[in-house]
C-alpha positions in Angstrom: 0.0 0.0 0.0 1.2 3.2 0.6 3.9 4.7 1.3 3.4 6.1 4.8 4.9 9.7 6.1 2.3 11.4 7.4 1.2 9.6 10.4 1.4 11.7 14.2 2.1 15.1 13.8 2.9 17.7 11.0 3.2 16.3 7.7 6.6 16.6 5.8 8.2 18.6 3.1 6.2 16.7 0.0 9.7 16.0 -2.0 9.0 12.6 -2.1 8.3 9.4 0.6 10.0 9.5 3.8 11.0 5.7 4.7 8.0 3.9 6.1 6.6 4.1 9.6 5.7 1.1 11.1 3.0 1.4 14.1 3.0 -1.7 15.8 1.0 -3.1 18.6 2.7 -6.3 19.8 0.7 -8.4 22.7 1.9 -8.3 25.9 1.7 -12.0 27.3 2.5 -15.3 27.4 -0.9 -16.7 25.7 -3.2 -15.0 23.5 -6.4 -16.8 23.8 -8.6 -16.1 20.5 -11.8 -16.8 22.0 -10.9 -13.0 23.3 -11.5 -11.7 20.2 -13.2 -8.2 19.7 -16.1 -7.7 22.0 -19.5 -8.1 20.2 -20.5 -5.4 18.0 -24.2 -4.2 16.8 -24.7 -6.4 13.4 -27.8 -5.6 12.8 -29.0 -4.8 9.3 -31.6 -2.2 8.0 -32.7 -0.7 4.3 -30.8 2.2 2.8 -29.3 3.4 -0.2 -27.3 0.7 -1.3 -23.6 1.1 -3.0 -23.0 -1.0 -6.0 -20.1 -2.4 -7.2 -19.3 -2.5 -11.6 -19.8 -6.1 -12.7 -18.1 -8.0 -15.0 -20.8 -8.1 -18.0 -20.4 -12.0 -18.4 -17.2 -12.6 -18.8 -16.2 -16.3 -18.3 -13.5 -17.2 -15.7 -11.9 -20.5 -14.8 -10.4 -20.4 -11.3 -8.1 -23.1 -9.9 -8.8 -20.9 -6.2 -8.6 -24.3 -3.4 -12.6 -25.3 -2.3 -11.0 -27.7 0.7 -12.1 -26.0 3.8 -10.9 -26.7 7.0 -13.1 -28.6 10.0 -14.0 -26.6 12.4 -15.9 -23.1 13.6 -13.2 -20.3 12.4 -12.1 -17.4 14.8 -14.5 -14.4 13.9 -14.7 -11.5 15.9 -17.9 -12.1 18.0 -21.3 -11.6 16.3 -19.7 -11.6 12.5 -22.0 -12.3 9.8 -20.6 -14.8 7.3 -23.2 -14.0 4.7 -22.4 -11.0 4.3 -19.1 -12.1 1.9 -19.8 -13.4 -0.9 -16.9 -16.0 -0.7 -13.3 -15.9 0.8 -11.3 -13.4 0.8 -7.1 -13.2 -0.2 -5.0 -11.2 2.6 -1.6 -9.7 2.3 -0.4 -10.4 5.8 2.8 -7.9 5.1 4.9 -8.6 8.3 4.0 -12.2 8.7 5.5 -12.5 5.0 2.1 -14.4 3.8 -0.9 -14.2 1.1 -3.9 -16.2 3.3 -7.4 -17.1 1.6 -9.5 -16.8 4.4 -13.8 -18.3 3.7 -16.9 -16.1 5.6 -16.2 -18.5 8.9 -12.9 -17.6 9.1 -11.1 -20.6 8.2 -7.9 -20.2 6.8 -8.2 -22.4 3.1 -5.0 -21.7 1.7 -1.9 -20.3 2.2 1.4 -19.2 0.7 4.7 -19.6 1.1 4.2 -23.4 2.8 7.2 -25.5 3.4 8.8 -26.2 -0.3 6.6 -23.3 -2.2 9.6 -20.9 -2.5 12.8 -22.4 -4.4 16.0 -22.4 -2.8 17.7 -19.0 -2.0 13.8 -17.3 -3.2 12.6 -15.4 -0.7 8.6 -13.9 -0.4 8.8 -10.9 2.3 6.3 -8.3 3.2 3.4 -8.3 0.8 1.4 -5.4 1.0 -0.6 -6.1 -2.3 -2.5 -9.4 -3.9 -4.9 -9.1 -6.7 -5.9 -12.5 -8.9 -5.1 -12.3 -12.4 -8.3 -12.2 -14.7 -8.3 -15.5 -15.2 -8.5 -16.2 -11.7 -4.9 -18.8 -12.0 -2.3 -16.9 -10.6 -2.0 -14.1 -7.7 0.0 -11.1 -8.8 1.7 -9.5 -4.7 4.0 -6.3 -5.0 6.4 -7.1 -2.2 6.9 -3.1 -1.7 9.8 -2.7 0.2 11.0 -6.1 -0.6 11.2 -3.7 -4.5 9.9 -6.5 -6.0 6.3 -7.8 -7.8 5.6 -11.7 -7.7 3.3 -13.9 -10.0 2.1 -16.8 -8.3 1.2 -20.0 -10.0 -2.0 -20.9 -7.2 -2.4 -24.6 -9.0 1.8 -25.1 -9.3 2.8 -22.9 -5.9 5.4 -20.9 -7.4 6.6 -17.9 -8.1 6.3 -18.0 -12.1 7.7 -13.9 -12.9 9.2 -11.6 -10.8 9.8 -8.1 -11.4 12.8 -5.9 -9.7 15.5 -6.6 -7.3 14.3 -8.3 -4.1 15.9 -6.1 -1.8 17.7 -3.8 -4.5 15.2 -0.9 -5.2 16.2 1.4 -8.4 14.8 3.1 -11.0 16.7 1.1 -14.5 15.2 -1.9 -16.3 13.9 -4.4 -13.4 13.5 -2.0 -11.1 11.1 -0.6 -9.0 11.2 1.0 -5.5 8.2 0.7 -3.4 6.4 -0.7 -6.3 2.1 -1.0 -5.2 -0.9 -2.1 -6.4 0.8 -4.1 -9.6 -2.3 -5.3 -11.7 -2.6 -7.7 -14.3 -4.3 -6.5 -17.6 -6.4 -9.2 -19.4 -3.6 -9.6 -22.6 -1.1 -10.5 -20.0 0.3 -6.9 -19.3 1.5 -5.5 -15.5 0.4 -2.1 -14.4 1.9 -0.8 -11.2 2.5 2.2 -9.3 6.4 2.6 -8.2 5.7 5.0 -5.7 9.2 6.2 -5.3 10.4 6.7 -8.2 6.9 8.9 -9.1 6.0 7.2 -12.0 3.4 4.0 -13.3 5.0 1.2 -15.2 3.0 -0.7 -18.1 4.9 -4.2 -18.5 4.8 -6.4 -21.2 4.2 -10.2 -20.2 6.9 -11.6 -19.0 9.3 -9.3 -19.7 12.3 -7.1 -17.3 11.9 -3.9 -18.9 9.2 -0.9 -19.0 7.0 -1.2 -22.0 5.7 2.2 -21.0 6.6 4.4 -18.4 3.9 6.9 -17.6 5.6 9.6 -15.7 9.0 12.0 -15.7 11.1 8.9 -13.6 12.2 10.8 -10.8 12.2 11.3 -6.5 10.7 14.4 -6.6 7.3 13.6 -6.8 4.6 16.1 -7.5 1.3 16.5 -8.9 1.8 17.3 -12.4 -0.1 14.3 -14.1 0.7 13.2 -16.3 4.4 14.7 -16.5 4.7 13.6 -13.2 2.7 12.0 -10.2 2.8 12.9 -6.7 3.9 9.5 -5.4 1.5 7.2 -7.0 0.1 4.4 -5.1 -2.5 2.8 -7.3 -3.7 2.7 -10.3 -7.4 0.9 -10.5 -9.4 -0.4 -13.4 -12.9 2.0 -14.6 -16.0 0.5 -16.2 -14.9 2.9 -19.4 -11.7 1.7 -19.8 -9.6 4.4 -17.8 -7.6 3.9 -14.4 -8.0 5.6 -11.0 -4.7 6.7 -10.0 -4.3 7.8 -6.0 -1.3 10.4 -5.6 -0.4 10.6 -1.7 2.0 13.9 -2.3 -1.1 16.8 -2.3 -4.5 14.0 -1.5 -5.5 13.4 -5.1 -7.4 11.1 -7.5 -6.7 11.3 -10.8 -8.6 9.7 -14.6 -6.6 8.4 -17.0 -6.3 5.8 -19.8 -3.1 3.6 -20.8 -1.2 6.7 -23.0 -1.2 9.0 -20.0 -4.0 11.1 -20.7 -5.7 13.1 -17.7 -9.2 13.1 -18.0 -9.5 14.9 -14.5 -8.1 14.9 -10.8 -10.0 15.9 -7.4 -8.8 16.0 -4.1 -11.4 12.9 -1.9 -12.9 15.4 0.3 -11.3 15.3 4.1 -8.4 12.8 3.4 -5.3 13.5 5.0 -3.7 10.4 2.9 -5.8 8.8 0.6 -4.7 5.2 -0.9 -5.8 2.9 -3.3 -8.9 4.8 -4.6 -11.0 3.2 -6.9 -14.6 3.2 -8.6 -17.8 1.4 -6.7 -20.4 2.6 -9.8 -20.6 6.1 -12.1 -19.0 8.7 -10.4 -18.9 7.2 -7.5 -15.4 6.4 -5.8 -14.3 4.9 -2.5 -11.1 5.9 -1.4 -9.5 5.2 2.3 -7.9 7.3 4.8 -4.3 6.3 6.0 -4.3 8.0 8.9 -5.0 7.9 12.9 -7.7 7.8 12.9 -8.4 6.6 9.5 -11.6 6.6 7.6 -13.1 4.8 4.5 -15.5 7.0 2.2 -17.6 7.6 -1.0 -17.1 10.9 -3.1 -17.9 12.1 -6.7 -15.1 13.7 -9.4 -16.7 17.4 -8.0 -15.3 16.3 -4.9 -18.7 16.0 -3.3 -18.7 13.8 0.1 -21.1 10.9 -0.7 -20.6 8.9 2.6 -17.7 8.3 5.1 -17.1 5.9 8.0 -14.2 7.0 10.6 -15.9 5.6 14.1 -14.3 6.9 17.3 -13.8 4.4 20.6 -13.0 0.6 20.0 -13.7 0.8 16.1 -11.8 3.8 14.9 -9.6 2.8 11.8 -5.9 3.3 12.2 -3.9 3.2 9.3 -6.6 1.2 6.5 -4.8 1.3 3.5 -7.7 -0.3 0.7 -11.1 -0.6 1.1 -13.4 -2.8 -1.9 -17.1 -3.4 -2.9 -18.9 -6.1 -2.2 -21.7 -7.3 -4.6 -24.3 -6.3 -1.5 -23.3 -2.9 -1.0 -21.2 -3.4 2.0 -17.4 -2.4 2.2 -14.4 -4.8 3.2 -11.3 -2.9 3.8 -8.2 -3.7 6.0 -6.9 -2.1 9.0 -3.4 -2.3 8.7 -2.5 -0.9 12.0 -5.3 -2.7 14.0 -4.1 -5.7 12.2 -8.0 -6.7 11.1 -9.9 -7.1 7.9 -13.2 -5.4 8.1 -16.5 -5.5 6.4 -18.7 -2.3 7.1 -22.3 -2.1 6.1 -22.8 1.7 5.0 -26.8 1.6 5.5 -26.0 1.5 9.5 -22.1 2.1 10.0 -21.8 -0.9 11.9 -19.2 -3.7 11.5 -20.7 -6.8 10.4 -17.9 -9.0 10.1 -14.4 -8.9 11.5 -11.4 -11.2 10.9 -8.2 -10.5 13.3 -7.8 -9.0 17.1 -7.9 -5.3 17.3 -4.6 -3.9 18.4 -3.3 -7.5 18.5 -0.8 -8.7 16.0 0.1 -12.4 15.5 0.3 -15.5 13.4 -1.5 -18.0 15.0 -5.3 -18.7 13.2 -7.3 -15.8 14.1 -4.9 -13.3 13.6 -2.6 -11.0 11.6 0.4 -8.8 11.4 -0.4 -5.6 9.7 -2.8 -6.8 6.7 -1.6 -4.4 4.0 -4.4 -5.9 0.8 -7.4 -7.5 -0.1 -9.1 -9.2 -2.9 -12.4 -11.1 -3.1 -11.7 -14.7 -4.5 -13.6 -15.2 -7.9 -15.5 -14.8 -9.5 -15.9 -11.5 -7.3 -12.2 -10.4 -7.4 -11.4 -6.9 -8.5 -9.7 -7.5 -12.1 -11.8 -10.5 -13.0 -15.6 -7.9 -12.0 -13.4 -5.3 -14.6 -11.8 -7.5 -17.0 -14.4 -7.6 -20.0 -13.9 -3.5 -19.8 -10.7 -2.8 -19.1 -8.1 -0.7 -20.9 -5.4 -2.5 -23.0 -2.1 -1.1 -24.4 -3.2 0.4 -27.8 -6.8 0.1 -27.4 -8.5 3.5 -28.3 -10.2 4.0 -24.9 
């Protein structure tokens, strides 16, 4: 996710990322017992205006995603609503150095690296990105300050292309630093922002050079789209064809299609950090706050406030860093810094599922270590719901 600077106190000069700050909240104790999870929260569900996510239009996807589930109740916080996903969801537990497919109960159903999934001297360290590839086979993870971007093989468990340096960050062919978001395109192409070097990278498959560099490669990063980009830290697909690109440096989203062009940019209305923006339905965009406290909301390209969720008490957000649409109108989104996955129903503000300890990091079942992404597993994951409409290199939208 992003690249985080602006956390307690005043924000820095905006030359470009300050190295990350980590907010940790280690246990204290010998035992954690998860049946102490979060104490229940009001689920209940009433009517409203409901936000809708873009579908995919029909297009046809073959998933080799694992269906073996565990025995056994999962570790939800208490009075989580498993129907309110529509199936499991992919996490990038960044500082426990794994992607986990967790169902509705909780259950963890698959998981990566395992004993034997990483070749010898290959390393997979801090995800803080995992989206499925269109064709729901492989899971592309930008390992950010690992500088590198992974392809995963889910039926093979291996790492099939890997972009970058692990541990090298640069700016020349192969090279990324902070690299986020990285997307896979339906012809086979890789889209990701490289946040510190202030640019987006198109990639051809398979290759180890830029096909397309959209930006003035530099670390000075400011908003002059699409010269240059005020550290970029996602690019998302549209329903038209274009991308929503989130710049930290100066709170902006930004419109534009594969050959650079800006269609518009707006400032999401109240964020002190926005990250990973990205479009629920026509002009209507859900963005997150990276900040303490955080906040997940809906605005417009006037920069109208649609809707916003930043509770105070036992709930308030610290640090979420992507929040998604669900096909029922409800938003999952993870709180890195509360080390929790979320899903918030908008009609009533309330929680109504919740998957890790507030405050509590770990890696036993039942509990994470600064989730830094999400995806839904398909047919409901982000690029496969965009993939019959998205923007190719060359297309003419």
């Amino acid at each position: 996710m992003p690249d985080p600077q602006y956390l307690a106190g005043s924000r820095p000069a905006r030359a470009g990322p300050s190295p990350r700050v980590r907010r940790r909240r280690r246990a204290i104790g010998a035992v954690l017992v998860i049946g102490l999870l979060v104490g229940a929260v009001v689920l209940s569900r009433s009517s409203g205006p409901t936000v809708r996510p873009v579908t995919g239009h029909g297009h046809q996807v073959t998933t080799t995603v694992p269906a073996t589930v565990p025995v056994g109740a999962g570790p939800l916080a208490a009075g989580s609503q498993p129907d309110v996903l529509p199936g499991a969801v992919l996490i990038a537990d960044e500082d426990n150095n794994r992607l986990l497919m967790v169902d509705p109960q909780g259950r963890i159903t698959w998981q990566f690296p395992q004993p034997g999934d990483l070749r010898p001297g290959e390393q997979f360290r801090l995800p803080d990105d995992a989206f499925f590839t269109p064709d729901g086979k492989q899971i592309i993870a930008t390992e950010e300050e690992f500088s590198v971007i992974s392809l995963i093989d889910i039926a093979s468990r291996r790492i099939v292309w890997r972009y970058g340096g692990p541990g090298m960050p640069g700016s020349g062919p192969n090279q990324v630093s902070n690299p986020d978001d990285a997307i896979v395109l339906p012809d086979g192409f890789v889209l990701t922002a490289d946040i510190k070097n202030c640019r987006l990278l198109l990639i051809a498959p398979g290759q180890h050079q830029p096909y397309r560099v959209i930006g003035t490669t530099t670390s000075a990063c400011l908003h002059r789209p699409p010269a240059r980009w005020g550290s970029p830290n996602g690019a998302f697909p549209m329903a038209n064809g274009h991308y929503l690109v989130t710049e930290i440096n100066g709170d902006w989203a930004d419109e534009m299609d594969l050959s650079g062009h800006l269609y518009w940019s707006v400032h999401p209305p109240g964020v002190r950090y926005p990250s990973d923006t990205n479009e629920i339905s026509d002009d209507v965009y859900l963005t997150v706050d990276y900040s303490v406290p955080g906040a997940i909301e809906t605005f417009d390209r006037a920069g109208r406030l649609l809707w916003r969720y930043s509770p105070t008490g036992p709930d308030a957000l610290h640090t979420p860093s992507l929040a998604l649409p669900l096909p029922n109108g409800d938003i999952i989104c993870n709180d890195d810094a509360d080390h929790r996955v979320i899903v918030v129903d908008p009609r009533t503000d309330r929680i109504v599922w919740q998957y890790g300890v507030t405050g509590v990091a770990g890696a036993q079942p039942g509990l994470l270590d600064n989730p830094d992404g999400i995806d839904l597993a398909p047919p409901y994951s982000d690029l496969i719901v965009h993939a019959a409409m998205m923007g190719l290199p060359g297309s003419p939208r």
